[in-house]
C-alpha positions in Angstrom: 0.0 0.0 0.0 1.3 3.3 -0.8 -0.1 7.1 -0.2 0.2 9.4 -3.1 1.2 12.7 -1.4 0.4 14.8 -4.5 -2.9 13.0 -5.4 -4.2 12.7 -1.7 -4.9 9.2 -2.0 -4.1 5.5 -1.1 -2.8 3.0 -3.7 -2.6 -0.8 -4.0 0.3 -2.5 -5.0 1.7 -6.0 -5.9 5.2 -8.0 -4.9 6.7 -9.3 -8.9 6.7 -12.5 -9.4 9.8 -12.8 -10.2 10.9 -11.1 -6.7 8.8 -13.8 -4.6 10.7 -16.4 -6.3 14.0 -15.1 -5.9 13.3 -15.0 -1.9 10.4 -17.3 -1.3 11.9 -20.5 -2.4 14.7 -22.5 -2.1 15.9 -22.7 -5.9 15.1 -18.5 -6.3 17.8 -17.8 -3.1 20.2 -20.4 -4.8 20.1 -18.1 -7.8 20.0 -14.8 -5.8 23.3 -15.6 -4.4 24.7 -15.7 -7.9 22.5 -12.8 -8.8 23.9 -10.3 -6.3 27.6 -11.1 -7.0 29.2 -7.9 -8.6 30.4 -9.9 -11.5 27.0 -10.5 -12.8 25.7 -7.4 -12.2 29.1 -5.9 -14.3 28.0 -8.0 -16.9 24.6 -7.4 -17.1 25.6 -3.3 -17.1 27.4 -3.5 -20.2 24.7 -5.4 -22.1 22.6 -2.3 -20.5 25.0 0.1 -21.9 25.3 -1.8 -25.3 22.9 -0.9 -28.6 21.2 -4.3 -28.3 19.5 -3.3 -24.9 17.1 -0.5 -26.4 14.6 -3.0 -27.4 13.7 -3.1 -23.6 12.8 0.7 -23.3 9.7 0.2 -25.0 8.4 -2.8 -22.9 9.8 -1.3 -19.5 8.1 1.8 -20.5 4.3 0.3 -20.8 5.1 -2.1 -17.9 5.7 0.5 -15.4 3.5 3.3 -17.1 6.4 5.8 -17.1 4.8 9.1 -18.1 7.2 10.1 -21.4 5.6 13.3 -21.7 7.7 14.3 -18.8 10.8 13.9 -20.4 12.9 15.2 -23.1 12.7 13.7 -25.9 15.4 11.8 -27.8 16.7 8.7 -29.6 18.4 6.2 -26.8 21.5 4.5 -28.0 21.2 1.9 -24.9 18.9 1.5 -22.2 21.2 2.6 -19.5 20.7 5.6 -21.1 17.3 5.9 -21.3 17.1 5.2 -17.5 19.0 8.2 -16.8 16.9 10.4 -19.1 16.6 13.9 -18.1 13.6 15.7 -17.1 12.1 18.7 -19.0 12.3 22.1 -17.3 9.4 22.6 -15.2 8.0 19.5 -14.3 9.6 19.0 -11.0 9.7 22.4 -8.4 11.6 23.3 -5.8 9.0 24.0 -3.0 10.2 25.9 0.3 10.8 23.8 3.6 11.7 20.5 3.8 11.8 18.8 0.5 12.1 15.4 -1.3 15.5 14.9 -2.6 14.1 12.7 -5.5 11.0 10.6 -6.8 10.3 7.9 -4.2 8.3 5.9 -2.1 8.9 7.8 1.8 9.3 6.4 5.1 10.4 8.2 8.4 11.9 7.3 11.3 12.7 8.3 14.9 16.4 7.5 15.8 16.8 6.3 19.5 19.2 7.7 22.0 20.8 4.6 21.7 21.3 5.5 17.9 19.2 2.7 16.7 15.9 2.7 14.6 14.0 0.0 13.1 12.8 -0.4 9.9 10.5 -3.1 8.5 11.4 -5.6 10.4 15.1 -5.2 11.0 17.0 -3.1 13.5 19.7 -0.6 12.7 22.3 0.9 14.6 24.3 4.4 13.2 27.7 2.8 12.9 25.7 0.1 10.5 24.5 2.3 8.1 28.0 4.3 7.7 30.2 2.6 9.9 30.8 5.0 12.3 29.7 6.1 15.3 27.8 9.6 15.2 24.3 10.5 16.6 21.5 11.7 14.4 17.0 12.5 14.9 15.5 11.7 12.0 15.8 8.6 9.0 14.5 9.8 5.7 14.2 6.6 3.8 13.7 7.7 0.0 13.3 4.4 -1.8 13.4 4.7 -5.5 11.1 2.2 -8.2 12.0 1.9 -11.5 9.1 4.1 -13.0 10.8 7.1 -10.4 13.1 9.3 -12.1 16.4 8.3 -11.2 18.1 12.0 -10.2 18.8 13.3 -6.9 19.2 17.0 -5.3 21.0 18.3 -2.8 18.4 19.3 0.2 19.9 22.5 1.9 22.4 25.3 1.0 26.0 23.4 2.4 29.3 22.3 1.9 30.6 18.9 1.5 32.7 17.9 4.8 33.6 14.1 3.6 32.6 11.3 1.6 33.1 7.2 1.6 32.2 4.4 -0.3 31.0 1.1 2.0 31.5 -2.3 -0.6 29.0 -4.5 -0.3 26.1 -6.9 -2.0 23.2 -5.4 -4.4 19.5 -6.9 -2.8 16.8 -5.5 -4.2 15.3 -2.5 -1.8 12.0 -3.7 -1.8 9.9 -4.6 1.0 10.4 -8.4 0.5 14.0 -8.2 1.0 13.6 -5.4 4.1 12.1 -8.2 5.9 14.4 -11.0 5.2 17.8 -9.3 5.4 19.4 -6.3 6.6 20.0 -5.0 2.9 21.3 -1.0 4.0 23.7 -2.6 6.1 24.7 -5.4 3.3 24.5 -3.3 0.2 26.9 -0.9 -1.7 26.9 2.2 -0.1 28.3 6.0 -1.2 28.2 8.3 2.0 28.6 12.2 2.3 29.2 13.4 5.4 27.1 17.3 4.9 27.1 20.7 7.0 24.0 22.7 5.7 22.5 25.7 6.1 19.2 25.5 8.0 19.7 21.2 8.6 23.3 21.2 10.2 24.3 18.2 9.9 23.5 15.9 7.6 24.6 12.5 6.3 23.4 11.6 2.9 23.3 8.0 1.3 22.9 6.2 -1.4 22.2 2.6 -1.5 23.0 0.7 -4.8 20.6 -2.2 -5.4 19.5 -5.4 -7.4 21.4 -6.2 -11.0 23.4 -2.5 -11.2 22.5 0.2 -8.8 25.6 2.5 -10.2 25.7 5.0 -8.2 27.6 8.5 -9.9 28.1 11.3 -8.0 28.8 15.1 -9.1 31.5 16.0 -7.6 31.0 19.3 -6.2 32.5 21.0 -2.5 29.8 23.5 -2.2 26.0 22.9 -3.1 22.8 24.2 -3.4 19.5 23.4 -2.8 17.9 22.2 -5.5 21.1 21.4 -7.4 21.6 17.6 -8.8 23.8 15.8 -6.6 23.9 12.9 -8.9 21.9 9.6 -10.4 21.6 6.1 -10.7 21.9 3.6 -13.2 20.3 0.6 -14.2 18.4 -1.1 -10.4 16.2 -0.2 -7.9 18.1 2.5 -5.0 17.9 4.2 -2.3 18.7 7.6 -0.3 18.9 8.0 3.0 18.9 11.1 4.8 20.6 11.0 8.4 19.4 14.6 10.1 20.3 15.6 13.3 18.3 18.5 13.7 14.6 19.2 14.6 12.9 18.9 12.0 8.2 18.9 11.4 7.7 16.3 8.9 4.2 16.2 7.3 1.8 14.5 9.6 0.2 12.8 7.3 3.8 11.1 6.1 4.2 10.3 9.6 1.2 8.3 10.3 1.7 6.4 7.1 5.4 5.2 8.0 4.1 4.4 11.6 1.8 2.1 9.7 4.3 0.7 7.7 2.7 2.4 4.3 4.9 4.3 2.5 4.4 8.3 1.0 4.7 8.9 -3.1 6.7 12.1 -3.0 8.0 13.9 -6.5 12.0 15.5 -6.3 11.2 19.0 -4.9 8.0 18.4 -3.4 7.3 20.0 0.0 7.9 17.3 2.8 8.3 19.6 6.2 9.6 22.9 7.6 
């Protein structure tokens, strides 16, 4: 079940079939283990980068009902680089407050004293997530689908204190996997360690995920809000936000993670104050 923030309204959803049999029976985890191994997934990226993958864009396109008109339009060499197609000017604002840092399905969470929070059914501790040990409020979990466009923006005025990469496996990020394993402690990680503005401090992450999930980073010292911070390739991702100062999230967003339903939000759309 999902809330569509901008469309005030709830929204039934189904698990793939082919994800229930990758973790639901015995043969489908024998063949995730193969399936998460970098290797393959390096393989599989450059048949995704290679002229003989755009006869998927139009079947992944009807599939996930992907809204073209939102896009600039152009002839893809690859599909790789159709996933990564840029939006047209306009269709995603900048709103005041709080914002969405991308096109996702949002959860938020409290963080303990004890600097642990729990999500789906797994628990978390700080030094987990970016293997260190620092305190923090608030978990933004922004989980990206693969009809989400697949950019992300920098949430505050800042500067870049640090970054680090954390090697790991790529499980999908969907809920099926949340509740078997621990997948944003076990997946690839790329961490930036942020001082901004109005948030303070601020620890921003991306999660790669099944198949690809390339992460590519700009790399800028000083940012924006508002101002790409980078994309993903080819797999479902995440972003997680770390804050550590008060923040108001929407009520409404807040109920629905406390119910374990997550919040449609569009990059730039108004989340809090």
């Amino acid at each position: 079940m999902y809330y569509d923030l901008n469309k005030d309204k709830y929204i039934k959803t189904k698990t793939s079939k082919s994800l229930k049999f990758l973790y639901n029976t015995l043969i489908g985890r024998i063949i995730l283990k193969i399936a998460i191994l970098k290797p393959i997934s390096k393989l599989y990226a450059k048949y995704l980068n290679s002229k003989y993958s755009v006869k998927m864009i139009d079947k992944f396109i009807k599939k996930n009902n992907i809204d073209m008109n939102d896009y600039i339009k152009k002839n893809y060499k690859s599909f790789n680089e159709f996933f990564i197609r840029e939006i047209k000017k306009g269709k995603r604002k900048i709103s005041d407050g709080l914002i969405s840092v991308c096109d996702s399905k949002l959860s938020v969470y409290d963080i303990s004293d004890d600097t642990t929070l729990k999500i789906k059914d797994s628990i978390y501790t700080i030094e987990e997530l970016i293997g260190e040990k620092k305190k923090y409020k608030k978990a933004l979990i922004f989980r990206l689908t693969a009809d989400d466009y697949h950019h992300y923006i920098y949430p505050d005025d800042g500067k870049v204190i640090k970054t680090k990469h954390i090697n790991g496996k790529l499980h999908t990020v969907q809920a099926i996997a949340q509740k078997k394993y621990k997948i944003f402690h076990e997946n690839d990680r790329e961490i930036t360690f942020l001082e901004c503005k109005n948030l303070k401090e601020v620890c921003y992450i991306e999660v790669g995920a099944l198949l690809v999930g390339k992460i590519v980073n700009e790399k800028k010292k000083e940012f924006k809000k508002g101002e790409e911070k980078g994309h993903f390739e080819f797999g479902g991702s995440t972003i997680i936000l770390l804050i550590n100062s008060d923040i108001d999230i929407n009520n409404k967003i807040i109920d629905n993670s406390n119910k374990d339903i997550e919040t449609i939000v569009k990059l730039g759309d108004k989340i809090g104050k």
